[in-house]
C-alpha positions as CSV (number, residue, x, y, z in Angstrom):
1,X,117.2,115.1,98.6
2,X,115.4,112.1,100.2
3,X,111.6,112.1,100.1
4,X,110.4,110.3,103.0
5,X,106.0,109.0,102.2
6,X,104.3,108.5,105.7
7,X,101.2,106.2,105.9
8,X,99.3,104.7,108.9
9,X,98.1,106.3,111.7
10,X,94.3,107.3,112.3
11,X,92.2,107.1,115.6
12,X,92.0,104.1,118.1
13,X,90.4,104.1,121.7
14,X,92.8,104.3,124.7
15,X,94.4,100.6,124.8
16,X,94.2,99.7,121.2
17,X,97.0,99.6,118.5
18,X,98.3,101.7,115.5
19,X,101.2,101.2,113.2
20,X,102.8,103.8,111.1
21,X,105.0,103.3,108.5
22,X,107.7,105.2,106.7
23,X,109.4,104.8,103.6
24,X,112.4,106.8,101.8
25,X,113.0,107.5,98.2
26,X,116.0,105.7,98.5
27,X,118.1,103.0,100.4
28,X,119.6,104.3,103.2
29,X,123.6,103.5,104.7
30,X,124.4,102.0,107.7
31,X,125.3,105.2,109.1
32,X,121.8,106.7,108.4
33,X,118.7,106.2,111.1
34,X,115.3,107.2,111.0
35,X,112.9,108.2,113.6
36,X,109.4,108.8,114.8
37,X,109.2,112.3,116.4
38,X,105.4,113.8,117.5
39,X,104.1,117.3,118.0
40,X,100.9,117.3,120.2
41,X,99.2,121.2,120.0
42,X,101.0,123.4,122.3
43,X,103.5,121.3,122.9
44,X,106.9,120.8,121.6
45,X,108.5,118.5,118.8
46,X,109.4,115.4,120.9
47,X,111.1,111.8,119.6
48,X,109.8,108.7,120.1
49,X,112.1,106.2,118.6
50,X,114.3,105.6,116.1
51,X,116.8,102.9,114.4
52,X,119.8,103.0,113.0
53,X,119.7,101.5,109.2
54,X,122.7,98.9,110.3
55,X,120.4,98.0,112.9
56,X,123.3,98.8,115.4
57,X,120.6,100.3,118.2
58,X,117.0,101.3,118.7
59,X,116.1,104.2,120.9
60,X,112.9,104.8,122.7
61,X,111.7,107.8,124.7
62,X,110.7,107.2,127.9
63,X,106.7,107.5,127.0
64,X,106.8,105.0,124.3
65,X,108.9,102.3,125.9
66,X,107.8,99.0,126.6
67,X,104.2,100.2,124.1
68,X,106.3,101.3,120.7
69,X,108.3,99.1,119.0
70,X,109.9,100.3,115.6
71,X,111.5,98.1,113.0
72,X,113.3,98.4,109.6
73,X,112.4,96.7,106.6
74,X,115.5,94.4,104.9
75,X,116.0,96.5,102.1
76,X,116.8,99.6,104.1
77,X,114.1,102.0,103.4
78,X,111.0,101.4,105.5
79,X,111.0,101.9,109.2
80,X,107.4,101.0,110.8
81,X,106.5,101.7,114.4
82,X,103.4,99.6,116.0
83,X,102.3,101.5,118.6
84,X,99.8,99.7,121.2
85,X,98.8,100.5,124.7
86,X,97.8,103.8,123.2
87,X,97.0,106.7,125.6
88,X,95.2,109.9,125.1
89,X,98.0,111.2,125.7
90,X,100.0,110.0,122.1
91,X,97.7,112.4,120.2
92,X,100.1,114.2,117.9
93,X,101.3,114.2,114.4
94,X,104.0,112.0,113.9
95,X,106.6,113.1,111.7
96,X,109.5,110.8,110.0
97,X,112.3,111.8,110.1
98,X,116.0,110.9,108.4
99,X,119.2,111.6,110.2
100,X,116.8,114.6,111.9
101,X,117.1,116.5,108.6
102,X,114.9,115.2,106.0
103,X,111.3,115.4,107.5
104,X,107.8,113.4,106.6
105,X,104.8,116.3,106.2
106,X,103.3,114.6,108.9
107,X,100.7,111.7,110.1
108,X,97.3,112.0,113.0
109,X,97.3,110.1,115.3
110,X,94.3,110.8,117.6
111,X,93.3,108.4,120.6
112,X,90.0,109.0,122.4
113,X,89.1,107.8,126.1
């Protein structure tokens, strides 16, 4: 089982910029991706982005295109997404995710007006 360690996040004002970072226990394959989802209260689990570890494609939801931008580290087992142009809106934990079935335990991220 992969243990995926989640660090980053915080507060910022609408506007600003935080980055969250990611990192398996272990390399990943090609084949593998991992992914940002976020779970504001109330509200469903919803992605935000994700990468595939042969850096094939990226994939952004609609709400964090053209603000979040994620990126994997060269040896395979660090994904980071820099989020700017943060809205009150991207309060949520953020959870890490491999392949959708190995999960972080969670990160805040809390943005105030």
């Amino acid at each position: 089982q992969v243990q995926l360690a989640e660090s980053g996040g915080g507060s910022a004002q609408a506007g600003g910029s935080l980055s969250l970072s990611c990192t398996a226990s272990r390399r990943l394959s090609s084949s593998n991706f991992l992914g940002w989802y976020r779970q504001a209260p109330g509200k469903k689990r919803e992605r935000v982005a994700y990468i595939r570890a042969g850096r094939v494609s990226t994939h952004y939801a609609d709400s964090s295109k053209g603000r979040f931008s994620i990126s994997l580290n060269d040896a395979k087992d660090t994904v980071v997404l820099e989020m700017s142009s943060l809205k009150v809106d991207d309060t949520a934990v953020y959870y890490c995710t491999l392949d959708e079935y190995c999960w972080g335990q969670g990160t805040q991220v809390t943005v105030s007006s």
